[in-house]
N, C-alpha and C positions, 0 to 999 in steps of 0.2 A: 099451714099454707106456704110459707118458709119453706121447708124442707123439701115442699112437693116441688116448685118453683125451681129449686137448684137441680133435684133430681132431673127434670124436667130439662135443663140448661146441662149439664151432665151428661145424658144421653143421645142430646142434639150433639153434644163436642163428639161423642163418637160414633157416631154414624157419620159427620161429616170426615173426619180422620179416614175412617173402614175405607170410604168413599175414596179418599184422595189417595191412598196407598195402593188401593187397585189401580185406580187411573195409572199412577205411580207405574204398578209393576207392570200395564199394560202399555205403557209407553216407550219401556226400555225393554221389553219382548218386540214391539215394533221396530225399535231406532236397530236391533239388533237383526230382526230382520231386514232391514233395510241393506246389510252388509252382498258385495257380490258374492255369488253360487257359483261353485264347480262341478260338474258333472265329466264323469270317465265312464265310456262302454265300447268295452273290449269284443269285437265279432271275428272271427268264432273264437271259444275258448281253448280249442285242441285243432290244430295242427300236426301235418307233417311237416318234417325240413323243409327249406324252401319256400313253404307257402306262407303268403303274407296274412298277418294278422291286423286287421284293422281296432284304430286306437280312436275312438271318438271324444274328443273335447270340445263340451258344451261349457260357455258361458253366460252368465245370465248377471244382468245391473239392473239398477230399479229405476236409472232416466236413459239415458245412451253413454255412448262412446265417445269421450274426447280426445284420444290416442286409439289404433290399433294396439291391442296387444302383443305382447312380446311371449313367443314362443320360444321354451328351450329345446337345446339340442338333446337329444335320448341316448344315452349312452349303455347298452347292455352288453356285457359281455357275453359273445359266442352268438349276436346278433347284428345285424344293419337295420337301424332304425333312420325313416327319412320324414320329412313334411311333407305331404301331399301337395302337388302345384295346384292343385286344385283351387279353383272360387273359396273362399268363406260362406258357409251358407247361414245367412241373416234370419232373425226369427225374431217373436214378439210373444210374452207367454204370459197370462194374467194368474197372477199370484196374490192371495187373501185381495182381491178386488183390484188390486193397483198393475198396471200394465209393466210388464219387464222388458228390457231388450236385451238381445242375443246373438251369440257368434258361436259357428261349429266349424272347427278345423280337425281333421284327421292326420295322425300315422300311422305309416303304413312300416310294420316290424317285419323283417325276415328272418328266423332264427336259424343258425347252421350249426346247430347240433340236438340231440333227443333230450331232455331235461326240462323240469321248469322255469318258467322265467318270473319273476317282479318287476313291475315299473318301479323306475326309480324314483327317490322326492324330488323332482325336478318343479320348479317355480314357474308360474304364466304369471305375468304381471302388468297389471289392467289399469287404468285411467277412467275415471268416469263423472258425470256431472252432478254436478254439488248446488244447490241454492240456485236453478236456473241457469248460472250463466258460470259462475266458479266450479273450479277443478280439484276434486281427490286428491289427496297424497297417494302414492305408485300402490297400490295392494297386492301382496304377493301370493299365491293362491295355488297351496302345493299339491300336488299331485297322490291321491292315496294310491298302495299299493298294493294296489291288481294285480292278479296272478292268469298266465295261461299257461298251456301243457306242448308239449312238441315231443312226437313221435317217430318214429320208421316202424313203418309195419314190419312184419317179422321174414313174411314171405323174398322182404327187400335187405335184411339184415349184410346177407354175403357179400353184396356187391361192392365193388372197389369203391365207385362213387354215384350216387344217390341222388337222385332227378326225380322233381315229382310236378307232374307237369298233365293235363288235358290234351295237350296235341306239341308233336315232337318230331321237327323233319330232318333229314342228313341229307343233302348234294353236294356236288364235288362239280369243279369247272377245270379244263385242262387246257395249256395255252397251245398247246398242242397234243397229237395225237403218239401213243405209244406204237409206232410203227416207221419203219426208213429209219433207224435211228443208226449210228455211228459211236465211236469214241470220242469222246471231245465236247458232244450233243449234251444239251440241258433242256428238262421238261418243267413247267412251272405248274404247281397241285395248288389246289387252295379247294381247301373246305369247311362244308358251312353247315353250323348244328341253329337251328331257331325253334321256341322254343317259347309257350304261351305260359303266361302269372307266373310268373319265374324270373330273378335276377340273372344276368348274362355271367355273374362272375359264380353262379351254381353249377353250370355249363360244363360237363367235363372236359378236361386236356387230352388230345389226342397224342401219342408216340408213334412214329415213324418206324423207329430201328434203322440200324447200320447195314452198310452191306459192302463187301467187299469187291470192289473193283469199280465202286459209284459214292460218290460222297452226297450227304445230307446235309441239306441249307436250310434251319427251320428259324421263318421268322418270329417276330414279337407277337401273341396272336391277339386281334380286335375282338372287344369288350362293347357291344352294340347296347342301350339300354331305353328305349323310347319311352316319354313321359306317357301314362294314361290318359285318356279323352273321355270324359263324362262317365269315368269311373271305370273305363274298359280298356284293360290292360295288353298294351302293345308288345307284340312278339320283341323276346329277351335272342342277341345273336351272339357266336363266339365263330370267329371265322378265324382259321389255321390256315397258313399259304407256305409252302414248302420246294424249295429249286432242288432236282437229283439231276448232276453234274455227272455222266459217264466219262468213268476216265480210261477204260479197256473194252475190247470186246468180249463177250459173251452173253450167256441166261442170266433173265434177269425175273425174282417176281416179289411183289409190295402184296403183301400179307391185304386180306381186308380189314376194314374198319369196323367194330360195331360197339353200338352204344346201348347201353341198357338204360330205360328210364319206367318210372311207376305211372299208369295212369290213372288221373285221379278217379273218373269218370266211371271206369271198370276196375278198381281197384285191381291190377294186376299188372306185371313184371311184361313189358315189351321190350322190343329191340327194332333197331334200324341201319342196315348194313350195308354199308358200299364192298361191291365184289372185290377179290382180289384180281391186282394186273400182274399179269405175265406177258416180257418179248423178251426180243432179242436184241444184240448193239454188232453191228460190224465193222471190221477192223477201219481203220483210216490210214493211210497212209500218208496223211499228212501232219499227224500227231505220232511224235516219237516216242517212243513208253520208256525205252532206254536208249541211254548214249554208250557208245559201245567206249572201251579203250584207247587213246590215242596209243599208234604205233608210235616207238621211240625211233627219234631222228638220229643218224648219223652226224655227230659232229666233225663241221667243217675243221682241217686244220688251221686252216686262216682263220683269225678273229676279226671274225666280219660280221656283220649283221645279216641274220636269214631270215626270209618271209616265212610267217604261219601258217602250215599245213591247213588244208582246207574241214579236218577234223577238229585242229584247234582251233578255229574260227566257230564252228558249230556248237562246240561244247562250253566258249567263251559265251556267247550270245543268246545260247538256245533258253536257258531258263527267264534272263529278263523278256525274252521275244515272245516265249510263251504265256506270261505275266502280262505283258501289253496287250498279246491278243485275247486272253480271259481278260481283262478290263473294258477292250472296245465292246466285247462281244455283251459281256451285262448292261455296258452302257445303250447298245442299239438295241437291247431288248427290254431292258426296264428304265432306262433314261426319257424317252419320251411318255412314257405312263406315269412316272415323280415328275417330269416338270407338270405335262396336264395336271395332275394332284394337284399339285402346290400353288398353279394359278388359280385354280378353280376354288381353294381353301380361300386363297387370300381374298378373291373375289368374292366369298361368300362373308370373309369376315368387313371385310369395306363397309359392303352392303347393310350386315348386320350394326356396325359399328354407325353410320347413316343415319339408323333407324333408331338409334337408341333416345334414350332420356338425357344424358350430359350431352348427344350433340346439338336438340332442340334447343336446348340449355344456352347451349353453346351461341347460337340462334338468336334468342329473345337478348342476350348478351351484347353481340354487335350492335343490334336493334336497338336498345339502350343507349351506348355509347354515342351514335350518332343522332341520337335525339328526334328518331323516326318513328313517327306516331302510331301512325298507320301499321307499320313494320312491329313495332311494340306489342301493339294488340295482337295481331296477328300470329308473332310469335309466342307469343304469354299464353295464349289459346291452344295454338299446337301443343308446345311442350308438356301442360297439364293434361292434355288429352295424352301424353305418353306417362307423367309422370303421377296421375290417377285416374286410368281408364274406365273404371267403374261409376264415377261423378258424374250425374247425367245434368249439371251447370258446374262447368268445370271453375268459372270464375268466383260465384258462390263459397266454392271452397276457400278460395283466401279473403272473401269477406268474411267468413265463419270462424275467421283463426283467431279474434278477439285484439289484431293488433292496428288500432287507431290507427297509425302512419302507415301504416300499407295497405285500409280502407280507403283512407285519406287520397293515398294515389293515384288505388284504380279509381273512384268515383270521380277525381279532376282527369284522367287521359280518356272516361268514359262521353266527359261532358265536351271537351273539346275536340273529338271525333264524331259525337253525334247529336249536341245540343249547338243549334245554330245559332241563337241568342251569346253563346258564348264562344264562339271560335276566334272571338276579337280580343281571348284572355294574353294579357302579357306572355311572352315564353317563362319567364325566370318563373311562373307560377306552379308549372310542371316542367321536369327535367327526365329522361332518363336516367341520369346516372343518379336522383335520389333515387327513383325509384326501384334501379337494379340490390342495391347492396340487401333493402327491406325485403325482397323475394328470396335474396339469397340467402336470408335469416330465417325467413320461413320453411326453405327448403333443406336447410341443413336440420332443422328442427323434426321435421316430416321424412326422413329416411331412413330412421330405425328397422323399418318393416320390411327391408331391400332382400331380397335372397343371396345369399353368400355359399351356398354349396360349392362353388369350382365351375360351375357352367358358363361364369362372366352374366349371366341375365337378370333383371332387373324384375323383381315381383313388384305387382300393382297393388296400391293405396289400396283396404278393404274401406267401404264405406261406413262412414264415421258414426252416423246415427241412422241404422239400420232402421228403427220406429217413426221415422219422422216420413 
């Protein structure tokens, strides 16, 4: 009876063991699952040069977002990789039962040359919520290495340079007309290649050529690049502007222009051609082309001072006279088109400058300092609405930021602009100037996510808990 007893006690200790090891191992297959997910999907996998190749990053956490994530920048050689301005697009995905939330950001690769490429191991690194209300340590979450292909079709191999593009226009604007023209006369060209799902700086350069008896002025040429709109990609420009400066008379002719580009659409080799011009320039008689010889003077026997011949006065003078008049002359003709420019820049950046996030900032600031309630609110409202436009309770967001003294704040500036029971609260109770420094700790904290490519513009706060 002994023996059965223990065996009995025996076999209970290990079935309850068996028991507790699975639990075991199926607790830390869970806590492991619990870790954030990366997802990469690469569309399309083959490409021509030129065409973009979309880079899709999916994230996925298992409560939400306490940070926007941090995107890095893509670095491939023989390629321009950018971030899409694009929205984040939010998602919620239910995994072995438990709800996940989600962020999808894209880039967008252009490659410029035929080869394979690899993503590189580049790092996103995520923030996400812990026990309710605590926060993760940063998780760094690398990128595997995808591969796509980039080609030139064969048919396209010859060509000097390689456009691969669905629709592809060339015009030419002239400030004047090739006709009446003189020595001395100046024509202003500029032309304009646009050019759809294509970078501006794929664009081929246009050459002039030289000509004798006319000088070429080529400027710096414009790099046009418009952000996409709901994924539809804004015509790419490269605009060429060229002065031909007649400095004699005769026949004159400017070769045409033509651009060869691939279309994607008809997979084949087109062209787009401005004619060639041919005129003529007649003489001027008020442009000198040469200074003839001064006749040599007779020396006075007297040593006396003698007036300058009316050849040496011409020949003294004529080169800076003709220098001053090519100066007025550019100035009366492109002087008033740079200052228009230049006002119209500066007035665009004011404006832009106006609208921005530090000058709201700027705003709720003074608001602050002088201890202006109403103005407070008011401004603290605008600015967030600049500074996370996606927040649809913009104030929300800095109660959600977990930091007591700056709840603390807004709920006393909340209560003494709209709880009437308490508008009889002391001042010292609320201050602006506590409560400017706490915003600013906020806000320096919440700027990571700002766009820094060289455009000066300010990307908006993706929302924090996309699931909520």
């Amino acid at each position: 009876m002994i023996n059965m007893n223990n065996s009995r006690r025996v076999t209970i200790r290990v079935v309850w063991a068996t028991l507790f090891a699975m639990c075991s191992l199926g607790f830390v297959d869970r806590a492991r699952a619990q870790d954030p997910i990366l997802r990469v999907k690469i569309e399309p996998r083959s490409v021509v040069v030129g065409q973009p190749v979309h880079v899709e990053v999916t994230l996925l956490v298992p409560t939400w977002f306490k940070k926007a994530p941090v995107y890095p920048d893509l670095e491939l050689k023989g390629a321009v990789a950018v971030l899409s301005r694009e929205r984040a697009v939010n998602l919620t995905e239910r995994i072995e039962g438990d709800t996940w939330s989600g962020m999808t950001r894209t880039y967008l690769i252009y490659p410029q040359e035929p080869r394979s490429f690899t993503l590189p191991p580049a790092e996103v690194v995520v923030v996400y919520a812990v026990d309710g209300t605590g926060s993760s340590d940063p998780v760094r979450l690398t990128l595997p290495p995808r591969t796509f292909d980039v080609t030139i079709p064969d048919a396209a191999i010859g060509l000097d340079h390689f456009v691969a593009t669905p629709h592809l226009t060339l015009s030419q604007h002239l400030d004047r007309k090739f006709e009446d023209l003189m020595a001395g006369d100046a024509v202003v060209r500029t032309i304009t290649i646009s050019a759809d799902r294509t970078l501006g700086m794929f664009l081929p350069p246009i050459s002039f050529g030289e000509f004798e008896g006319m000088s070429v002025y080529q400027e710096q040429p414009q790099i046009i690049d418009l952000p996409p709109v709901r994924g539809e990609f804004k015509p790419a420009k490269r605009i060429e502007t060229v002065s031909y400066l007649i400095r004699q008379e005769g026949d004159f002719e400017l070769p045409e222009v033509v651009v060869y580009w691939w279309d994607l659409g008809a997979e084949t080799i087109r062209t787009r051609t401005l004619p060639a011009i041919s005129f003529h320039a007649d003489p001027n008689p008020d442009v000198v082309a040469e200074i003839p010889p001064a006749l040599e003077a007779t020396m006075d026997p007297a040593p006396v001072a003698k007036e300058k011949s009316l050849t040496e006065t011409l020949r003294q003078w004529f080169l800076p006279g003709l220098l001053v008049a090519l100066v007025l002359f550019v100035s009366a003709r492109f002087g008033r088109r740079w200052v228009h420019h230049v006002a119209v820049r500066r007035k665009a950046r004011r404006a832009l400058e106006a609208e921005s996030e530090a000058a709201y900032f700027r705003k709720f600031q003074s608001a602050c300092m002088k201890n202006d309630e109403a103005g407070t609110m008011r401004s603290l409202v605008r600015w967030l609405d600049r500074f996370a436009p996606d927040q649809r309770a913009p104030l929300q967001l800095l109660l959600d930021a977990g930091d007591a003294e700056l709840t603390q704040g807004i709920r006393t500036l909340e209560a003494r602009l709209y709880d009437q029971s308490k508008r009889d609260l002391q001042r010292e109770e609320w201050t602006g100037r506590k409560l400017y420094p706490v915003v600013v700790r906020f806000r320096n904290k919440n700027t990571q996510t700002r766009d820094s490519s060289g455009s000066g513009k300010e990307a908006s706060l993706p929302e924090l808990n996309p699931a909520s």
